[in-house]
N, CA, C and O atoms as a CHARMM CRD file, in Angstrom:
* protein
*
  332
    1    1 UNK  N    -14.85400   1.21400  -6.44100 PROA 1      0.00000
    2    1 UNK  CA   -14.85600  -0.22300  -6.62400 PROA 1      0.00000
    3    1 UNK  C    -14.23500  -0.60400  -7.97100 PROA 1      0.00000
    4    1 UNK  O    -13.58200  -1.63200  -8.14900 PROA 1      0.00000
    5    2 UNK  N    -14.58900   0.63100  -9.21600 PROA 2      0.00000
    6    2 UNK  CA   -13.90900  -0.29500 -10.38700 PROA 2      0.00000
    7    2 UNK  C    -12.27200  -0.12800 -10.09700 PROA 2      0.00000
    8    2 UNK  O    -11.41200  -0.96700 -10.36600 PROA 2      0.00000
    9    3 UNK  N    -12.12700   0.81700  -9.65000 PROA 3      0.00000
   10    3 UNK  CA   -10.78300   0.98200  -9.43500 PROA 3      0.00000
   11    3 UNK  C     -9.89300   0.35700  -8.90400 PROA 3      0.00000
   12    3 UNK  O     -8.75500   0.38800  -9.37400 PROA 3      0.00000
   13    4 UNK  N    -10.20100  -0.35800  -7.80100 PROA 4      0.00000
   14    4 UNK  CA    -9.86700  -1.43900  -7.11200 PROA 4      0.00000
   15    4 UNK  C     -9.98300  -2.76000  -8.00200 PROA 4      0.00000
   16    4 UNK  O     -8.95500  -3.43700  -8.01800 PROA 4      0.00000
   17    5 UNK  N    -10.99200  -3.20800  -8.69700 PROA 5      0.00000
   18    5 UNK  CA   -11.10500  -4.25200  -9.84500 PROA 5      0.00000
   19    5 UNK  C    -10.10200  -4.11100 -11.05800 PROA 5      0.00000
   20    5 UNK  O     -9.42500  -5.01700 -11.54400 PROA 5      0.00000
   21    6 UNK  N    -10.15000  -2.62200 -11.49300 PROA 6      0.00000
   22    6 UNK  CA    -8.32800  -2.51900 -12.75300 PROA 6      0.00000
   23    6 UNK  C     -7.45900  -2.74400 -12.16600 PROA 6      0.00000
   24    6 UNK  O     -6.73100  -3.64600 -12.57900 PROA 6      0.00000
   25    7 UNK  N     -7.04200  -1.91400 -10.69300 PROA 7      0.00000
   26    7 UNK  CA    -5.97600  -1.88300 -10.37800 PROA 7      0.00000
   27    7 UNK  C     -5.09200  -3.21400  -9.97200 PROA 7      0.00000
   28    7 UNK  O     -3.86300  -3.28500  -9.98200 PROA 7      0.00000
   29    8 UNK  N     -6.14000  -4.37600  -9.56600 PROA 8      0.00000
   30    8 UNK  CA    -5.87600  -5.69200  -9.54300 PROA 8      0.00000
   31    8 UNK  C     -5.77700  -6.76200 -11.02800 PROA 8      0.00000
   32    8 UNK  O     -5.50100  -7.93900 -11.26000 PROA 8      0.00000
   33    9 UNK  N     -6.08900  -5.82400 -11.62800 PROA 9      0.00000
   34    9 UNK  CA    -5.92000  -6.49700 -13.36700 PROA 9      0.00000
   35    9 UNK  C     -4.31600  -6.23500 -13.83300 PROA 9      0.00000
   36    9 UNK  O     -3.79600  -6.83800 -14.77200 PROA 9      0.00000
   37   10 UNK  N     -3.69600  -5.32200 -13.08400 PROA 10     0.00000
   38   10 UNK  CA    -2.44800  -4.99900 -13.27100 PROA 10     0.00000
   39   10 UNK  C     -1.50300  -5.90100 -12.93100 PROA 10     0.00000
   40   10 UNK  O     -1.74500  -6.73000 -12.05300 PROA 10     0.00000
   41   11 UNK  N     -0.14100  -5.86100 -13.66300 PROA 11     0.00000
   42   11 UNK  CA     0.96400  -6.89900 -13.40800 PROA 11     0.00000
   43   11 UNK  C      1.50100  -6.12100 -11.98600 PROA 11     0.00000
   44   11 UNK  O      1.17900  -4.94200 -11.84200 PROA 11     0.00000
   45   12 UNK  N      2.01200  -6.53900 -11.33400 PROA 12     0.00000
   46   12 UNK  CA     3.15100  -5.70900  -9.78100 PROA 12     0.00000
   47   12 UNK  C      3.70900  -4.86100 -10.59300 PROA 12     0.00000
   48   12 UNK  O      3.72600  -3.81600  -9.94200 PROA 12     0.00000
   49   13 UNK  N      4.14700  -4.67000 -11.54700 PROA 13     0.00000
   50   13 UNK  CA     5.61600  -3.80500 -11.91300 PROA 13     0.00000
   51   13 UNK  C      4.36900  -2.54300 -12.66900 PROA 13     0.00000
   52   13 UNK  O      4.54100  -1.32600 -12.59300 PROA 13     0.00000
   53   14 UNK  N      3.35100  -3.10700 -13.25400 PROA 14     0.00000
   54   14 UNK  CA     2.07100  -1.87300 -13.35100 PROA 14     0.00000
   55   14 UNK  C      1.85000  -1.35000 -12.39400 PROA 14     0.00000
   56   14 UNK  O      1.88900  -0.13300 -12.21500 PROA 14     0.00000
   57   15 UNK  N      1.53000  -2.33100 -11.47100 PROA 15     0.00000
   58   15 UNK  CA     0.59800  -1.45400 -10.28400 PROA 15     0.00000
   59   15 UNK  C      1.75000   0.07200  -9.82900 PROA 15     0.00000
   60   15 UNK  O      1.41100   1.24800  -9.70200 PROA 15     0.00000
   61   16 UNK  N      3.03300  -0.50500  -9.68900 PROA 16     0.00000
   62   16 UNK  CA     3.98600   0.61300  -9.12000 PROA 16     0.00000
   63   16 UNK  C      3.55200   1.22700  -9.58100 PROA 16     0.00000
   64   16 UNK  O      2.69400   1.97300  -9.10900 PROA 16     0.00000
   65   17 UNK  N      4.02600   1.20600 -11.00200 PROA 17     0.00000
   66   17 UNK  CA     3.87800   2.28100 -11.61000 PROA 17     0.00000
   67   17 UNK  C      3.18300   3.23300 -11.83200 PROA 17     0.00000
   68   17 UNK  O      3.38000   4.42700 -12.06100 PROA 17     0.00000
   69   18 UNK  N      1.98300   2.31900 -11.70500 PROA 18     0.00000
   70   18 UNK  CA     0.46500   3.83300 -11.77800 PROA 18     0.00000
   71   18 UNK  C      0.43800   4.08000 -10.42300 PROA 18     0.00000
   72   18 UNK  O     -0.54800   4.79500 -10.24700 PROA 18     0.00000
   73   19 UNK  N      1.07100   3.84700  -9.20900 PROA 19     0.00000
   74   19 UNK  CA     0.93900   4.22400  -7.94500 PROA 19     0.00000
   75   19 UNK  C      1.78600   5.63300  -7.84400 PROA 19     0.00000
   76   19 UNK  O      1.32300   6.65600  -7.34000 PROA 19     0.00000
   77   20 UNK  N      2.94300   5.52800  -8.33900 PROA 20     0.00000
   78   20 UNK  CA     3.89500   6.78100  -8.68600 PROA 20     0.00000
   79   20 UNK  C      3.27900   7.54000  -9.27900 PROA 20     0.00000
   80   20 UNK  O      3.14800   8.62800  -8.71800 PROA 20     0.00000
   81   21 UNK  N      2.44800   7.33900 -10.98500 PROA 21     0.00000
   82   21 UNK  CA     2.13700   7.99500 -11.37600 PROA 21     0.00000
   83   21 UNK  C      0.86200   8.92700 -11.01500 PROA 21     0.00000
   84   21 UNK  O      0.65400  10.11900 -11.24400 PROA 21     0.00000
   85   22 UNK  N      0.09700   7.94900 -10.37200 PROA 22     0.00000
   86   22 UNK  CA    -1.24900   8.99400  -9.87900 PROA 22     0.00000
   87   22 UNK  C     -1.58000   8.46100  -8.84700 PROA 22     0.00000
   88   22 UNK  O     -2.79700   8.32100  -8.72100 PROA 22     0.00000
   89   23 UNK  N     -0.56200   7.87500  -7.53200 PROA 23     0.00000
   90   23 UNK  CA    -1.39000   8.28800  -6.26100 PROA 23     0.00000
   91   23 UNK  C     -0.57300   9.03800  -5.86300 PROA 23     0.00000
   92   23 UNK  O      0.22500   9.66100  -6.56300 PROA 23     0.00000
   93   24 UNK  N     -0.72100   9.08400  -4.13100 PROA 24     0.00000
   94   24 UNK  CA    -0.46700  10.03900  -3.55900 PROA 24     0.00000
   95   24 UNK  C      0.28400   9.20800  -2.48300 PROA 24     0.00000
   96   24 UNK  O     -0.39600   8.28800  -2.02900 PROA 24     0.00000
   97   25 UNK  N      1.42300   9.31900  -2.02300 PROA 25     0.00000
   98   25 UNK  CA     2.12300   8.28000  -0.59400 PROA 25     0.00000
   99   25 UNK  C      1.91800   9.58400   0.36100 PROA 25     0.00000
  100   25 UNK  O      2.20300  10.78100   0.40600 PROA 25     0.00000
  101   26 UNK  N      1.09600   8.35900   1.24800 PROA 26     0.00000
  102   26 UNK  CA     0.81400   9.34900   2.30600 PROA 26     0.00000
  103   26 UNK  C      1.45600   8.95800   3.70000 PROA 26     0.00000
  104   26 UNK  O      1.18900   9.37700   4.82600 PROA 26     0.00000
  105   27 UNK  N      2.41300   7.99800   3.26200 PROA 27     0.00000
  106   27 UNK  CA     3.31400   7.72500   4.78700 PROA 27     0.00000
  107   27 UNK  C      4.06300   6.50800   4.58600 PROA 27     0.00000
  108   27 UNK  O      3.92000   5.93200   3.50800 PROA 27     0.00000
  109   28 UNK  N      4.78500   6.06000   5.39600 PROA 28     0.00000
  110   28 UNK  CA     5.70200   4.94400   5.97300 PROA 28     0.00000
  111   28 UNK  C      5.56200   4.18300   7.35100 PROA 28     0.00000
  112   28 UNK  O      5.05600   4.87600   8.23400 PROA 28     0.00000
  113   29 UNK  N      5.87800   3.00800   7.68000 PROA 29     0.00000
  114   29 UNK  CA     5.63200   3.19000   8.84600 PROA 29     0.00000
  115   29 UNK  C      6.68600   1.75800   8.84000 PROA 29     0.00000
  116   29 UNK  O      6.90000   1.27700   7.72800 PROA 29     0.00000
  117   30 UNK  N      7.29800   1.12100   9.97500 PROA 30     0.00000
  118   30 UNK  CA     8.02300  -0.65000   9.87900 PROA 30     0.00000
  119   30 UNK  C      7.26200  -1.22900  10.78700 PROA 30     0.00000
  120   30 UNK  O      6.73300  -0.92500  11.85600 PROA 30     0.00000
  121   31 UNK  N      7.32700  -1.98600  10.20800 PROA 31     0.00000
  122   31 UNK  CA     6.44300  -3.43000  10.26200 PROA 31     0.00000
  123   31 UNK  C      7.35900  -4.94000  10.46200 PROA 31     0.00000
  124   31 UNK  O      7.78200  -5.51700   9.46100 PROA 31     0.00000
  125   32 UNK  N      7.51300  -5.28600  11.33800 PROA 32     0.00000
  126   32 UNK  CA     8.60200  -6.37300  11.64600 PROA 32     0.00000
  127   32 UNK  C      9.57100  -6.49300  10.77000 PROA 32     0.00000
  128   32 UNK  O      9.77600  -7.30400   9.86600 PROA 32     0.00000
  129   33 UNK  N     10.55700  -4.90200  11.44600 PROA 33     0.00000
  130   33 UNK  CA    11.72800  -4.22900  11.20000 PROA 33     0.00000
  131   33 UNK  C     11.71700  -4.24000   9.34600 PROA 33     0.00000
  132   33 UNK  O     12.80700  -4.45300   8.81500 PROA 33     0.00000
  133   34 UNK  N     10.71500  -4.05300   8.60100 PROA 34     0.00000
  134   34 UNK  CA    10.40900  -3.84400   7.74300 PROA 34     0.00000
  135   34 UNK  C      9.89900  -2.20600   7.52700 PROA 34     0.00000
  136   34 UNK  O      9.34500  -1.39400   8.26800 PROA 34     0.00000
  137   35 UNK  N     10.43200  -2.16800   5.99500 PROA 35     0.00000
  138   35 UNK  CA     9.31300  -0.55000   5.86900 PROA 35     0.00000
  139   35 UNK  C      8.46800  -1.02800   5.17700 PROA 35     0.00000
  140   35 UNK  O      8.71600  -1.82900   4.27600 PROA 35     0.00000
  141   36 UNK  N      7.28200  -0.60000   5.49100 PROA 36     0.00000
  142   36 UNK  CA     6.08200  -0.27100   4.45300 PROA 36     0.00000
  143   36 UNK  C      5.88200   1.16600   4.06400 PROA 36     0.00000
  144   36 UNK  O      6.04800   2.13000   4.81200 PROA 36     0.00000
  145   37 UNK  N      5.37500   1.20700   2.36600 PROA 37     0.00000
  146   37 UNK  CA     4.78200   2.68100   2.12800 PROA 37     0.00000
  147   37 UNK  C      3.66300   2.48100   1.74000 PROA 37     0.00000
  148   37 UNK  O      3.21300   1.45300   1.23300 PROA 37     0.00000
  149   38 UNK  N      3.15400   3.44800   1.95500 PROA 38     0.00000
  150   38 UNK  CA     1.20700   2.84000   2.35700 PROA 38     0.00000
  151   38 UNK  C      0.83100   4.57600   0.99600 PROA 38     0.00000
  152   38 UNK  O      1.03000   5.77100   1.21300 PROA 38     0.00000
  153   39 UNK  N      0.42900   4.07700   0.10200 PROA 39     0.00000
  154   39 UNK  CA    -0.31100   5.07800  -0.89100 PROA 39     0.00000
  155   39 UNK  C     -1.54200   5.48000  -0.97200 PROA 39     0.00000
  156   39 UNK  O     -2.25700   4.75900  -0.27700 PROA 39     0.00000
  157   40 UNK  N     -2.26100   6.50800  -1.63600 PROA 40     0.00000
  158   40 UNK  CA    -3.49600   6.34600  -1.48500 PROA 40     0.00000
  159   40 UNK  C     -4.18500   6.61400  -3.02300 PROA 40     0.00000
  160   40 UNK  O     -3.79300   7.43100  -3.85600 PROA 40     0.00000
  161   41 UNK  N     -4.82700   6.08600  -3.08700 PROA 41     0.00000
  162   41 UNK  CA    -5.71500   6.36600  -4.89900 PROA 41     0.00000
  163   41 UNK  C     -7.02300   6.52900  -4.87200 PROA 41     0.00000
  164   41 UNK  O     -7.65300   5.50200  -5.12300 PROA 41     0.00000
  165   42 UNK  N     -7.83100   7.76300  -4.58500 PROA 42     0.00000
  166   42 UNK  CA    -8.98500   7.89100  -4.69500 PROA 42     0.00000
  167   42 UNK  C     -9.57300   7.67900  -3.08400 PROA 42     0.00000
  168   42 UNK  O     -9.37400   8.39700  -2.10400 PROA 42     0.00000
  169   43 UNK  N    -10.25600   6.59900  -3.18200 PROA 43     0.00000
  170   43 UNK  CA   -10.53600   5.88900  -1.81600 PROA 43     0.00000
  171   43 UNK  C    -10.54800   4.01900  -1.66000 PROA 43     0.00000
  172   43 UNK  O    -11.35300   3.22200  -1.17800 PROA 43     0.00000
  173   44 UNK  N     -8.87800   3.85500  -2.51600 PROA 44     0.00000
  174   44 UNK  CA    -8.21800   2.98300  -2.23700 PROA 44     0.00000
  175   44 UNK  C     -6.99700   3.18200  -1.74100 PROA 44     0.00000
  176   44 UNK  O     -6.23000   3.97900  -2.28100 PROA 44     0.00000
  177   45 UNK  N     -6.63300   2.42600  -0.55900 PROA 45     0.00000
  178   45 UNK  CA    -5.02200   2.53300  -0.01900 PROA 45     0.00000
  179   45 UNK  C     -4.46100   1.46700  -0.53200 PROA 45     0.00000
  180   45 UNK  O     -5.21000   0.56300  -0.90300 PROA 45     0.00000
  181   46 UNK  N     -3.06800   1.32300  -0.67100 PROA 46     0.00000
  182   46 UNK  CA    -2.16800   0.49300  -0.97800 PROA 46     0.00000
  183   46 UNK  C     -0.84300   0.41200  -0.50700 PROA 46     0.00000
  184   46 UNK  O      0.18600   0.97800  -0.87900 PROA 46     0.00000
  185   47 UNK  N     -1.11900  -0.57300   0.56800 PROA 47     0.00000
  186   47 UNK  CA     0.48700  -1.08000   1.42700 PROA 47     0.00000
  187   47 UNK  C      1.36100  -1.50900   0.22900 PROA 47     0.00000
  188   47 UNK  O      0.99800  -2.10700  -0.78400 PROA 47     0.00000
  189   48 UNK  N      2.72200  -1.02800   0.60200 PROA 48     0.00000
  190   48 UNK  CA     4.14700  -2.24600  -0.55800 PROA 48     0.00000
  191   48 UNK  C      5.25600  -2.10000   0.06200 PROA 48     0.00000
  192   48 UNK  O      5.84700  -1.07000   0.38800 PROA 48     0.00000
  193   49 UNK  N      5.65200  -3.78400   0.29100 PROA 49     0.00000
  194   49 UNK  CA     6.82100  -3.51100   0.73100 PROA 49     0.00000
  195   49 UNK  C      7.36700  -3.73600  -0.54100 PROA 49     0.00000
  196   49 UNK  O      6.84500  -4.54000  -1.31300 PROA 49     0.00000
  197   50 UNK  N      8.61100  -2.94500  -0.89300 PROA 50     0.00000
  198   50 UNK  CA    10.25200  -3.27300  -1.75200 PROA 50     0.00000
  199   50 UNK  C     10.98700  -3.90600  -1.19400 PROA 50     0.00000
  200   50 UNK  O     11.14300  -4.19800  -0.00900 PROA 50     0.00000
  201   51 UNK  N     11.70000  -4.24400  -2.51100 PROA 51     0.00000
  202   51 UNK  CA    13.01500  -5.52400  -1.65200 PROA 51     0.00000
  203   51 UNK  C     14.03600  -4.15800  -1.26000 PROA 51     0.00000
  204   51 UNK  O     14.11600  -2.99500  -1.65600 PROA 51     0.00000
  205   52 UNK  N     14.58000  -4.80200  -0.49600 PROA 52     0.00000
  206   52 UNK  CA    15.36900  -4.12400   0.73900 PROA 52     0.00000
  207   52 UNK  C     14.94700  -2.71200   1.04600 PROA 52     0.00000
  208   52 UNK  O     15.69300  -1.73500   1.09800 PROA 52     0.00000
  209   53 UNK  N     13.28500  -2.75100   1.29700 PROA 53     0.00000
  210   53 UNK  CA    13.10300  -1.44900   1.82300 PROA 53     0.00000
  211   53 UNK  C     13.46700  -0.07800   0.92500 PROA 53     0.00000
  212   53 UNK  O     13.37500   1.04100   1.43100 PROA 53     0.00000
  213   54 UNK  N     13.79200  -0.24100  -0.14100 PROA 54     0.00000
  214   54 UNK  CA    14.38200   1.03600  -0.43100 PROA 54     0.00000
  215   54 UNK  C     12.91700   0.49600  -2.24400 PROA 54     0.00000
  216   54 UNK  O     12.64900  -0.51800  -2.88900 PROA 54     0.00000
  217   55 UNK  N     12.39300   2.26000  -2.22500 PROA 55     0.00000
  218   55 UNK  CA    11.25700   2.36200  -3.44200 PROA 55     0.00000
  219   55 UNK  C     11.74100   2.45600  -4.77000 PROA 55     0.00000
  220   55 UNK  O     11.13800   2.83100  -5.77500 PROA 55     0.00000
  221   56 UNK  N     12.95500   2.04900  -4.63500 PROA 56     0.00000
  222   56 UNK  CA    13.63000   2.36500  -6.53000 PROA 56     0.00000
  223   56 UNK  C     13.38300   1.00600  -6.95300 PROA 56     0.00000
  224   56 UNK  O     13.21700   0.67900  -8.12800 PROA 56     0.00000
  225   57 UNK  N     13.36300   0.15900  -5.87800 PROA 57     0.00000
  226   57 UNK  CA    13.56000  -1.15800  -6.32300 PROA 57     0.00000
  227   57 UNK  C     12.15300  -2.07900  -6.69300 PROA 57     0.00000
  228   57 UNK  O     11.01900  -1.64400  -6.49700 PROA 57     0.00000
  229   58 UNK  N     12.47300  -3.53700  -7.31000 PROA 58     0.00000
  230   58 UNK  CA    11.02700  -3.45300  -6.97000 PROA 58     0.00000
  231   58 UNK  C     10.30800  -4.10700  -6.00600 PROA 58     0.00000
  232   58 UNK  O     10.86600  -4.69400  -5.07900 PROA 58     0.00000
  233   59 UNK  N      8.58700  -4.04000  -6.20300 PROA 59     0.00000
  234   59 UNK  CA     7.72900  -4.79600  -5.47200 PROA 59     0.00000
  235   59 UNK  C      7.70300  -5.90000  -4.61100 PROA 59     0.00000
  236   59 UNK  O      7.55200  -6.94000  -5.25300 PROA 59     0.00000
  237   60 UNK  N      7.78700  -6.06400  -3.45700 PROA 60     0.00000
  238   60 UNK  CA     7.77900  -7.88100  -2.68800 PROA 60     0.00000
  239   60 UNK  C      6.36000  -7.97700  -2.66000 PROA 60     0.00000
  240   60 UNK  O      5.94100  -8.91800  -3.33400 PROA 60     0.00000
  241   61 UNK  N      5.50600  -7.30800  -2.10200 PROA 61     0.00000
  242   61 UNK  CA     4.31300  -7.41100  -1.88000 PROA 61     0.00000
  243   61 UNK  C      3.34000  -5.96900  -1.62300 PROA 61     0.00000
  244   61 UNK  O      3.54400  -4.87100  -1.10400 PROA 61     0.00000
  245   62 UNK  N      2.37000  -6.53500  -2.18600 PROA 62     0.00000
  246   62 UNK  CA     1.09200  -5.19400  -2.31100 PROA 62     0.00000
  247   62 UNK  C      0.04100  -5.55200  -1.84900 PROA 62     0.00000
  248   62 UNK  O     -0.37500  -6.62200  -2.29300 PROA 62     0.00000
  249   63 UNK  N     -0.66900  -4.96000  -0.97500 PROA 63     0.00000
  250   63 UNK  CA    -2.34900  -5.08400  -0.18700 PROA 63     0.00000
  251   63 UNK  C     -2.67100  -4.03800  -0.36700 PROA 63     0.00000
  252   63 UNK  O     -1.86900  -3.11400  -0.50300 PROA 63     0.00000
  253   64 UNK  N     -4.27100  -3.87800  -0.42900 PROA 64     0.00000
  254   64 UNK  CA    -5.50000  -3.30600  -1.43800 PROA 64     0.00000
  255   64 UNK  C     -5.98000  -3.27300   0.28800 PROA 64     0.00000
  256   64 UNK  O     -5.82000  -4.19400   1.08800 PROA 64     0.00000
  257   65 UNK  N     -6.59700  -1.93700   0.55400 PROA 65     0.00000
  258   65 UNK  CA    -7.89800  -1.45500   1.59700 PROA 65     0.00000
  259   65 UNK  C     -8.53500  -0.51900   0.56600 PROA 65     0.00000
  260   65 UNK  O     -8.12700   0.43600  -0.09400 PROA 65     0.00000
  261   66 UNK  N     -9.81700  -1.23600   0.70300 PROA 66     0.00000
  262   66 UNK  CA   -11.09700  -0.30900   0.28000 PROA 66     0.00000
  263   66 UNK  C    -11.42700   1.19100   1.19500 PROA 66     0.00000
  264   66 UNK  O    -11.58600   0.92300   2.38500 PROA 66     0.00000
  265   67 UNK  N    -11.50000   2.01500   1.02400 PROA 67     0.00000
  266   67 UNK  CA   -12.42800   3.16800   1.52500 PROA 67     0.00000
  267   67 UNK  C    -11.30400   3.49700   2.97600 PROA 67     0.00000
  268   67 UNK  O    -10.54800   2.68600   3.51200 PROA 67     0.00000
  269   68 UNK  N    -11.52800   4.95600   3.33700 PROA 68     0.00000
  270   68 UNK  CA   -10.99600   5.50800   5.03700 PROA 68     0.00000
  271   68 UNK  C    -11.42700   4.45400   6.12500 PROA 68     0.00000
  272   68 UNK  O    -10.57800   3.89300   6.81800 PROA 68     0.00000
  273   69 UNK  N    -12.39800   4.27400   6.21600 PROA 69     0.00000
  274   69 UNK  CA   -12.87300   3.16100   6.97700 PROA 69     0.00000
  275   69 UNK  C    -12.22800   1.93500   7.59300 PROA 69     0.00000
  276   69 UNK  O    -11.91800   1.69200   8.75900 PROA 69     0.00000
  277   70 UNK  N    -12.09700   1.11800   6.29100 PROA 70     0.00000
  278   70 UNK  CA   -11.19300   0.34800   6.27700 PROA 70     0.00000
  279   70 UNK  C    -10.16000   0.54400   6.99400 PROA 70     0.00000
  280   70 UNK  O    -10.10100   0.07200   8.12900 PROA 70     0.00000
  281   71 UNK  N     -9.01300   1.38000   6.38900 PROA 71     0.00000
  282   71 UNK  CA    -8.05700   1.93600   6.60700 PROA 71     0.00000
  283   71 UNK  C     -7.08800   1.95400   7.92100 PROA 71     0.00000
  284   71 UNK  O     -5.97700   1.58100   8.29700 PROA 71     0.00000
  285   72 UNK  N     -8.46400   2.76100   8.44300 PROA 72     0.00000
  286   72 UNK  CA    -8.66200   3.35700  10.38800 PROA 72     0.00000
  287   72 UNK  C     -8.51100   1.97900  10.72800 PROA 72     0.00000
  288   72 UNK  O     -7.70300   1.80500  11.64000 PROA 72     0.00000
  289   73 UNK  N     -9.31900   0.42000  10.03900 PROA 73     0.00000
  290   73 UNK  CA    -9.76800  -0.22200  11.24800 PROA 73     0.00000
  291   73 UNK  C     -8.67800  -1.03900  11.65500 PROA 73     0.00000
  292   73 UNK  O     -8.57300  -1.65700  12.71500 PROA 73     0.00000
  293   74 UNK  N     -7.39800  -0.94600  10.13800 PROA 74     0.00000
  294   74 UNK  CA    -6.53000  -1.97700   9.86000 PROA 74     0.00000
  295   74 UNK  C     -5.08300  -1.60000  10.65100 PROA 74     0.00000
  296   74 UNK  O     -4.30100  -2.37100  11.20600 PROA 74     0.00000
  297   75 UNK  N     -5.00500   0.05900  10.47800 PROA 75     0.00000
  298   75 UNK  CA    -4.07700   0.30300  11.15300 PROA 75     0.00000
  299   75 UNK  C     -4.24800   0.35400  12.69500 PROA 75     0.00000
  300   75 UNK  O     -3.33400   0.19200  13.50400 PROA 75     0.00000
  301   76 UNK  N     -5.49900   0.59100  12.97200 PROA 76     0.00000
  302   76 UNK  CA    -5.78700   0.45300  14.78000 PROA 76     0.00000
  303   76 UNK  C     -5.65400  -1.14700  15.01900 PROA 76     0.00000
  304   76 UNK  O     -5.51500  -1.60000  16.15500 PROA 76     0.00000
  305   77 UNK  N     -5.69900  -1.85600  14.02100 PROA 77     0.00000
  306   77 UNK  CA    -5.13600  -3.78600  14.58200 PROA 77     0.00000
  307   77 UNK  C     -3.67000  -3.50800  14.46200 PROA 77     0.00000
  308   77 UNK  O     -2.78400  -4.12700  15.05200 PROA 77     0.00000
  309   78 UNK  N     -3.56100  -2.81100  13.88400 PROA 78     0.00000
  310   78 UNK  CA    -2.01300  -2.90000  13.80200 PROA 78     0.00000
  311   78 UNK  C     -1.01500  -2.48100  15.14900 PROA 78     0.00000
  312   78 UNK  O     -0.02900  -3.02100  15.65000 PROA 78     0.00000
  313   79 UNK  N     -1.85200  -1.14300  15.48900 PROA 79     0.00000
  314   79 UNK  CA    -0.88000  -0.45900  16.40400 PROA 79     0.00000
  315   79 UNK  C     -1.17200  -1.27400  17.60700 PROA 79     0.00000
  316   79 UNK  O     -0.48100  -1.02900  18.59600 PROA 79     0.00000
  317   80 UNK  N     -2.19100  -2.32200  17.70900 PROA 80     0.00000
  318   80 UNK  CA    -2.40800  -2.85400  19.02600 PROA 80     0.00000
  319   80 UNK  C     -2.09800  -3.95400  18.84000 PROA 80     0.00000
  320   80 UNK  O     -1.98800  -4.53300  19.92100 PROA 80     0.00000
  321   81 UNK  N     -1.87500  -4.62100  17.95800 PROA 81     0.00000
  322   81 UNK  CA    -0.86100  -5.71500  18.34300 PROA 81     0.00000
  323   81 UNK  C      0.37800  -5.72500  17.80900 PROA 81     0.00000
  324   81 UNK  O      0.84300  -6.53200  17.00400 PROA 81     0.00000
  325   82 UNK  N      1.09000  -4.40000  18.50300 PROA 82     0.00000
  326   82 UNK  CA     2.64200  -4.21700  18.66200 PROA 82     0.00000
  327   82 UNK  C      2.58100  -3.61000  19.42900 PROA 82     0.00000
  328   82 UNK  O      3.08800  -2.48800  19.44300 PROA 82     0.00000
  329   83 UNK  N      1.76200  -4.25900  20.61300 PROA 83     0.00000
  330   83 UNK  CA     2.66200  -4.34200  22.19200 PROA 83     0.00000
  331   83 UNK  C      2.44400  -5.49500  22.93000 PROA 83     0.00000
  332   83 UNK  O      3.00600  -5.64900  24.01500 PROA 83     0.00000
């Protein structure tokens, strides 16, 4: 939980950065013909899309899931409503 409370104290161009520096990307996936890279920190995940899809660049947007739990429940809404 505090982790999730700093990590939101951060500017976007922080957050990358400590995402590179100490999480872990544990996948990709597109999202209305979008990529997302979905990270993980502890037992916080963190969706981001980059502008034009490509990770050198920076940040458009970042979402925060608390705990595995979470996680499971967000990507199972996901995969079912894309069909």
């Amino acid at each position: 939980m505090f982790l999730k409370f700093f990590f939101k104290q951060l500017s976007a161009q922080k957050q990358i950065d400590y995402l590179k520096k100490k999480g872990i990307m544990i996948g990709t996936r597109t999202k209305n013909k979008r990529k997302v890279y979905t990270y993980m920190l502890k037992d916080l995940f963190v969706e981001v899309y980059y502008k034009n899809d490509n990770e050198n660049d920076s940040a458009e947007k970042v979402s925060l899931l608390s705990g595995l739990k979470n996680l499971n429940n967000y990507l199972e809404r996901e995969f079912k409503t894309s069909f």
